[in-house]
N, C-alpha and C positions, 0 to 999 in steps of 0.2 A: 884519545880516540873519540870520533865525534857522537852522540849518542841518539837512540831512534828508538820509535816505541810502539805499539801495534795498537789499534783500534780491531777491536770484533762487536757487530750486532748483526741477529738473527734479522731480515727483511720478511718485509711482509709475503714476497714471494716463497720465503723458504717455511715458511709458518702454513702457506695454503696449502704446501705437498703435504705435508704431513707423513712425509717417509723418514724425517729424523725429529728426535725431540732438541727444544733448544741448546743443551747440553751437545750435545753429537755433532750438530752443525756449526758450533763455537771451536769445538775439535777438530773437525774437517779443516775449518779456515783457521786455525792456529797452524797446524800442519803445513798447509801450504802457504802462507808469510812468512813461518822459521825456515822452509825452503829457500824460498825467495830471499830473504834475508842472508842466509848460508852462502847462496850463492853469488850476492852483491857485495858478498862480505860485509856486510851492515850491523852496527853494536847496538843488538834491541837489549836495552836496560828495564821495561817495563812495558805490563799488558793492562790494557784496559778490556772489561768483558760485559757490555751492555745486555743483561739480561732478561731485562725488563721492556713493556711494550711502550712505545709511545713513540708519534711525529712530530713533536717540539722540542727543544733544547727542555723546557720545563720540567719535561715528564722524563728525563734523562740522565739520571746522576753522575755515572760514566763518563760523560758526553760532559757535561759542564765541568767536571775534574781537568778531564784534557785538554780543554778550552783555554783553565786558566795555564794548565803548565806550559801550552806552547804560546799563550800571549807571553809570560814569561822568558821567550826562545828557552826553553829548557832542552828541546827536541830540533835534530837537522831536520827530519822529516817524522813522517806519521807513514805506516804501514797499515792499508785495510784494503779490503779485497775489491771496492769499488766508489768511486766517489758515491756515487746515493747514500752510501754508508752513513755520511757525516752528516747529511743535513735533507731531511726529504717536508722538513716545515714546511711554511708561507715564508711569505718574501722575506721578512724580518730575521727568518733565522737563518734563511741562506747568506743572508745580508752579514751577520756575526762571524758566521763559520770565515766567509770569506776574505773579511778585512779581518782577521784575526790570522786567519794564516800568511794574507799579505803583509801586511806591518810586520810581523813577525821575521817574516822569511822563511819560512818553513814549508817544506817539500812535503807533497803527497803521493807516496808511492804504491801504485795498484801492480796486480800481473800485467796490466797492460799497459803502463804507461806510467810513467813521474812527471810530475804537474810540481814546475819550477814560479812558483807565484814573481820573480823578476822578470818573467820571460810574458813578455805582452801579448802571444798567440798561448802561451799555456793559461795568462789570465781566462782571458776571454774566453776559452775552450773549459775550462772548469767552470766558468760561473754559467755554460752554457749548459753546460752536463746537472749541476745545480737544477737551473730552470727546468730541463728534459726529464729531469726524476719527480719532480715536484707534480709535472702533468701525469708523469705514468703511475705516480701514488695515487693522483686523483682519479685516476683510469679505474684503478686495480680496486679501488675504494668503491666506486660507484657498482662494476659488477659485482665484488663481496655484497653490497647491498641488497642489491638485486636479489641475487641468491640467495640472501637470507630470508627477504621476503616470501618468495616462493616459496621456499621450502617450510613456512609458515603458514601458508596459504594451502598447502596441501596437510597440514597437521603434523608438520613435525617439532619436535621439540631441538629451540636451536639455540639456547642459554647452554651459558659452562654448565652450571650445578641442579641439577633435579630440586622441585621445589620438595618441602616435609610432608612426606606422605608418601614420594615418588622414588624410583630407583633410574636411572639417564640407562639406554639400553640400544646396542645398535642395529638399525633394522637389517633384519634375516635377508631380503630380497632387491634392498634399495640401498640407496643412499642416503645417509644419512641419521638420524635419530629420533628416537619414540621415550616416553615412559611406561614402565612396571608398575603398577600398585606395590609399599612395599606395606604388607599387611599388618606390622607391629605399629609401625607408625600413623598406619591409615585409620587404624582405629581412635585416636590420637585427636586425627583433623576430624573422624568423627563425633566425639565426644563434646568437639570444641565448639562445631558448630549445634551439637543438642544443647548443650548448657545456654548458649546465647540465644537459641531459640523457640527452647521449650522451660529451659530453667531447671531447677533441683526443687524437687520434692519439699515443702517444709510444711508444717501442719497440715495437713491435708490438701495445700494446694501448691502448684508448683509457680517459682518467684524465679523468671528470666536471670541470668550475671551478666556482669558488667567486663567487659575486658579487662580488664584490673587484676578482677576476683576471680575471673578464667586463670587467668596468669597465675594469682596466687595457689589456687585450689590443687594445678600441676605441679607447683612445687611442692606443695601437703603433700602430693603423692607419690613424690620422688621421679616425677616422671621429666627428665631433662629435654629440651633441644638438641639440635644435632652440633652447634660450638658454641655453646657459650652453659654455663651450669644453672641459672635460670632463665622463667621464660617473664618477658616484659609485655607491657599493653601494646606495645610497636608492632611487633610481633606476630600477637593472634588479631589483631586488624587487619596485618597483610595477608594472614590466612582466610579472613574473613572475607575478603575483598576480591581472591584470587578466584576469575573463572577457571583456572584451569582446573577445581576439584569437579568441575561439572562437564570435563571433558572438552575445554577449549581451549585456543591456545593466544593470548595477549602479545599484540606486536607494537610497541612503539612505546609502551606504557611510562618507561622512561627514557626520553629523549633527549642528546648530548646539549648543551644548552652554553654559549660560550659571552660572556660578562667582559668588558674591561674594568677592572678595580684599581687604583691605585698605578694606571698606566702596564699592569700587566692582565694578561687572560685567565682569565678563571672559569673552568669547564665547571659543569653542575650537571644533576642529573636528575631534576624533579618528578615528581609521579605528574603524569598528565591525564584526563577524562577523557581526551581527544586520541583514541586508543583504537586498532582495529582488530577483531576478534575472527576467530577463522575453529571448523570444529576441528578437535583433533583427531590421532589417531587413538592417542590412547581411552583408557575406559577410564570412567570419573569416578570418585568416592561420591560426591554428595547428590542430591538427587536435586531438580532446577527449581522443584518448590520451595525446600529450605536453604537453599545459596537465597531464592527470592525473598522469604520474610527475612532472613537475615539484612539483607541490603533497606528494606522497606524499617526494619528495625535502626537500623544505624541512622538513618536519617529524623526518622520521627522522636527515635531518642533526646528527650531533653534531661541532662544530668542531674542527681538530686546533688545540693548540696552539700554534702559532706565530705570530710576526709576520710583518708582511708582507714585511718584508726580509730572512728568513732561511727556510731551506729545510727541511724535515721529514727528520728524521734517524733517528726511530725507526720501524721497519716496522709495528709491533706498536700503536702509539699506539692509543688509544680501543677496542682489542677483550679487553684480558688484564686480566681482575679478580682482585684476590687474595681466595682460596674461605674465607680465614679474618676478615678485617675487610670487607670489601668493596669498599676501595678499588678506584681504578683503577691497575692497575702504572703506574711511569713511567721513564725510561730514566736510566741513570747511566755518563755518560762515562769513558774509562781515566783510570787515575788511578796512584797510586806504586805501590800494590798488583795493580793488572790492566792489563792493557794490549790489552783488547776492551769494546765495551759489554756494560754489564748491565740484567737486568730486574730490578726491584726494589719493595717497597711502601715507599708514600711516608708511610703511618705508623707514627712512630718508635716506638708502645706495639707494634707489632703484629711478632712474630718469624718471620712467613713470611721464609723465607732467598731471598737470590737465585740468580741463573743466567746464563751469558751467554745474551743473546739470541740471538744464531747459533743456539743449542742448542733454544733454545726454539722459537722459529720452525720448525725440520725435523721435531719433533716435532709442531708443526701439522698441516704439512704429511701428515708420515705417519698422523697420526689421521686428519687429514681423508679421507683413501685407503684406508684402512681403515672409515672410516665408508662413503663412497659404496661400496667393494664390498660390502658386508652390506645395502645401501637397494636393488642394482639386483638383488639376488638374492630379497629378502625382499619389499620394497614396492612395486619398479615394477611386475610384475604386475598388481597388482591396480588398476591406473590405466589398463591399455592396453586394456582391455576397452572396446568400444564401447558392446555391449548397454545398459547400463545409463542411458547418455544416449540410446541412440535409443531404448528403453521411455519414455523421461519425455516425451521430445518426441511422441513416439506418441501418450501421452495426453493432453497439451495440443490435439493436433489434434482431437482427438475431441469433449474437453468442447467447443472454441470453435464447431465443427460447430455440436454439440447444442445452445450457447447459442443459436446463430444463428437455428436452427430455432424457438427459444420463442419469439425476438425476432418473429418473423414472425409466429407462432400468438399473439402477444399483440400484432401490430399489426393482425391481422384480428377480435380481439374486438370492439374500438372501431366497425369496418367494420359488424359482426354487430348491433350495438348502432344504428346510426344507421338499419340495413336492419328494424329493428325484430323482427329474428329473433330476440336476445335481450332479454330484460326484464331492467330494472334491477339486479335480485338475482342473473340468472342470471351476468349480464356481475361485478359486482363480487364473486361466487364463481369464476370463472373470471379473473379480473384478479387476484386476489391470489395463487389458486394458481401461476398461471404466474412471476408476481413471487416466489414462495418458493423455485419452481424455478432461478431465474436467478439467484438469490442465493447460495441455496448451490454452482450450481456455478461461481460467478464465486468465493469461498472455494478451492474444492478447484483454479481455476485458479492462484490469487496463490499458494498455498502448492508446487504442482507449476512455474508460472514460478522460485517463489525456489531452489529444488533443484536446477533446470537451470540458473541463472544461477552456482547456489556449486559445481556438480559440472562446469560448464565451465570455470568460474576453475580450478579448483582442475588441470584436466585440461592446461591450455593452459600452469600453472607447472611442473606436473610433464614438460614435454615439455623444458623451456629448463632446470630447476635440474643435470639430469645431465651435457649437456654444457657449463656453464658452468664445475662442482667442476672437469670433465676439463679442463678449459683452464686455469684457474687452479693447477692440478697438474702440469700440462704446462711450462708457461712460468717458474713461477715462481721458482725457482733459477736462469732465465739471466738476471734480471731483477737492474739493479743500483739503478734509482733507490728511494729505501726508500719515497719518494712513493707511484711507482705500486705497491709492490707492497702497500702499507697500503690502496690503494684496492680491490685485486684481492681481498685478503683480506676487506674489509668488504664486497664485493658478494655473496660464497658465505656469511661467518660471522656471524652473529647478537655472539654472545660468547667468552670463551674463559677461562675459571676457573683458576686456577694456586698449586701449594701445594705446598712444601718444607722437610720439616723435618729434613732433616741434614744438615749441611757439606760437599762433596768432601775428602776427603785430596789431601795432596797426590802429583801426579803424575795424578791421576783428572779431571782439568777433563774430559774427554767424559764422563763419567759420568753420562747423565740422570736423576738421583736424583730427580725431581720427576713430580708427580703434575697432569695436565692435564686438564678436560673442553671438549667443543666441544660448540656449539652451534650447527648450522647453520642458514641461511635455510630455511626449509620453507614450501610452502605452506597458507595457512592449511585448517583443517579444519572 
């Protein structure tokens, strides 16, 4: 007896109802091919059950199983409930399906119809139903698109899985879906971002982590992820990265990305920058200032060098450039000849001489204290004056006043206009004027807001950078770990420039024969 075998995949169509799970709808169409079957009298000897998504032969396993048994003629025919079934690819894969089942010989049997691949009107009319599915995939594709967008754009949350912190929850009123805070966890993305941005506590001052040491620290505390038993640096960077703890919602962030390698396609799904951001509905864990230093953090972050199994030994690491090559100093252990560390350039063409670092460091230090006394005599003055911000904010209120006032004297034109007390000409002379008015002074507002936003910034660093030096000046000589004190130094200093060109004699090691510039944090101007 001749033998016949069923194909089932759920369609994209039966996935948008969402009245059955894929399981139920495999069911349904099993049912009705063992019908059909039953009553064709036809020997189905085996099912195939694509459960999985995907519009390629590639992403298919099922589908390429059956492929090879009916290249094989294993099978008279195939049983599935619609040609789209088989092949809703690009041309290429309709291309396979069809000369596979032609060569073959093998018949495709739907409820509606048996598609005899000898028969030159059943060719032609499957490879055409082939092409017609392939459009209406691309149909069905582009409104799911759509839709998702939208429904991004109004704040909903339209990913499978709620990110860590979040519980997926469906809205009471609408369509669609939102996130929960889930509070065990949320404390969690809280912590994660304090530690990255305020740091842990260690002698007396608190020393930023590193996503690494985030990573590790949770696992000290037994505190797991949601699948996997620890947490890695991958991980809390995407935590770190994610607007959504700040109540938004990221669309595009990773987009499908299709490669030929080695003559086949290879989808990808990179992070992109090129991302568009919409507010949500839900409520955020983090608050937009520390999601901000966070970001402002990850970028300016330059790594110290070490591993992770060894400790940071040079104070100095990543701030002392040598003023003559431009390397970065780097540290040099005692050795036969000295028996303290040294700072040193680590190119061998370049004859800046070394120093002990001890030396060099107090030397910071005293610049740096010398620098802040000449900044609180000469420059903070001129920052502590108020006038100058309440004059801009003054004038802000004025223009928005005045704007208000057109607004109204040009919602009554319209009024003037319907009451027939102006004529046509008189209203579209008075409509434009009043729109030249509101124009330019919505100009002289964006340009007065952006003054007051750079001369607050600027007001609000100059109040923290003075006693920050002073603490960091204060503490730092009782300070033994070189960790923190590398961390204390790179929160006041920008750089530190360093250049000596003649030897100590001996008996003169105090002898700071070397020439240093600093470069402190300042705010921008």
């Amino acid at each position: 007896m001749k033998a016949y075998c069923m194909y089932l995949r759920k369609s994209r169509a039966d996935r948008d109802s969402e009245l059955y799970s894929t399981v139920d709808v495999l069911k349904r169409h099993e049912e009705m091919l063992l019908k059909l079957a039953h009553d064709r009298k036809l020997n189905v000897v085996k099912i195939y059950r694509e459960v999985v998504s995907g519009d390629s032969i590639s992403a298919r396993p099922e589908m390429q199983k059956l492929l090879r048994e009916v290249e094989n003629g294993t099978y008279e025919g195939v049983l599935v409930m619609e040609v789209e079934r088989l092949a809703r690819g690009d041309t290429k894969d309709q291309g396979i399906v069809s000369d596979t089942f032609k060569y073959s010989k093998t018949k495709i049997i739907t409820p509606v119809k048996t598609y005899d691949p000898n028969n030159e009107f059943d060719e032609e009319y499957f490879e055409f139903g082939l092409f017609m599915s392939r459009r209406e995939y691309k149909t069905i594709n582009r409104r799911l698109q759509r839709g998702r967008l939208k429904s991004a754009s109004e704040g909903k949350w339209i990913a499978a899985e709620a990110p860590y912190g979040y519980t997926k929850v469906k809205l009471a009123h609408d369509k669609g879906y939102s996130l929960k805070i889930n509070p065990s966890e949320a404390r969690i993305v809280k912590l994660i971002f304090d530690l990255y941005v305020n740091g842990e506590v260690q002698d007396t001052a608190a020393i930023p982590m590193g996503m690494t040491a985030i990573a590790r620290k949770l696992d000290h505390l037994l505190i797991k992820p949601r699948r996997t038993d620890k947490w890695s640096r991958a991980s809390i960077h995407d935590i770190l990265i994610n607007p959504v703890y700040i109540g938004m919602i990221r669309w595009q962030f990773r987009k499908y990305k299709k490669d030929m390698v080695n003559g086949s396609i290879v989808k990808t799904r990179p992070k992109s920058d090129d991302y568009l951001l919409y507010e949500g509905l839900h409520e955020p864990i983090i608050d937009e200032i520390t999601f901000r230093k966070a970001q402002i953090i990850m970028k300016q972050n330059v790594r110290t060098p070490t591993s992770s199994t060894k400790t940071l030994r040079n104070q100095l690491a990543g701030i002392v450039y040598c003023e003559k090559c431009g390397h970065l100093m780097t540290r040099l252990g005692p050795n036969n000849h000295t028996k303290y560390d040294s700072l040193k350039c680590p190119n061998r063409y370049c004859d800046n001489i070394s120093s002990p670092i001890f030396l060099v460091e107090d030397k910071i230090i005293e610049a740096l204290s010398n620098w802040l006394r000449n900044y609180e005599l000469e420059c903070a003055p001129l920052f502590t004056d108020e006038k100058s911000l309440e004059t801009t904010e003054s004038l802000i209120k004025n223009l928005e006043s005045e704007k208000e006032k057109l607004n109204r004297q040009l919602e009554k034109t319209y009024a003037l206009l319907e009451q027939e007390i102006y004529t046509t000409e008189v209203f579209l002379q008075r409509n434009q004027s009043l729109n030249q008015q509101i124009t330019k002074i919505q100009k002289q507002l964006d340009h007065l807001n952006t003054v007051y936003q750079h001369d607050l910034q600027i007001k609000e660093k100059q109040s923290t950078i003075i006693p920050e030096i002073k603490h960091v000046i204060e503490i730092y000589n009782s300070l033994e770990n070189p960790e923190l004190k590398n961390h204390l130094l790179k929160s006041v200093v920008e750089r530190v420039t360093y250049k000596k060109t003649e030897r100590n004699t001996r008996g003169k090691l105090l002898n700071a024969n070397f020439e240093i510039v600093i470069y402190p944090k300042l705010p921008e101007m």
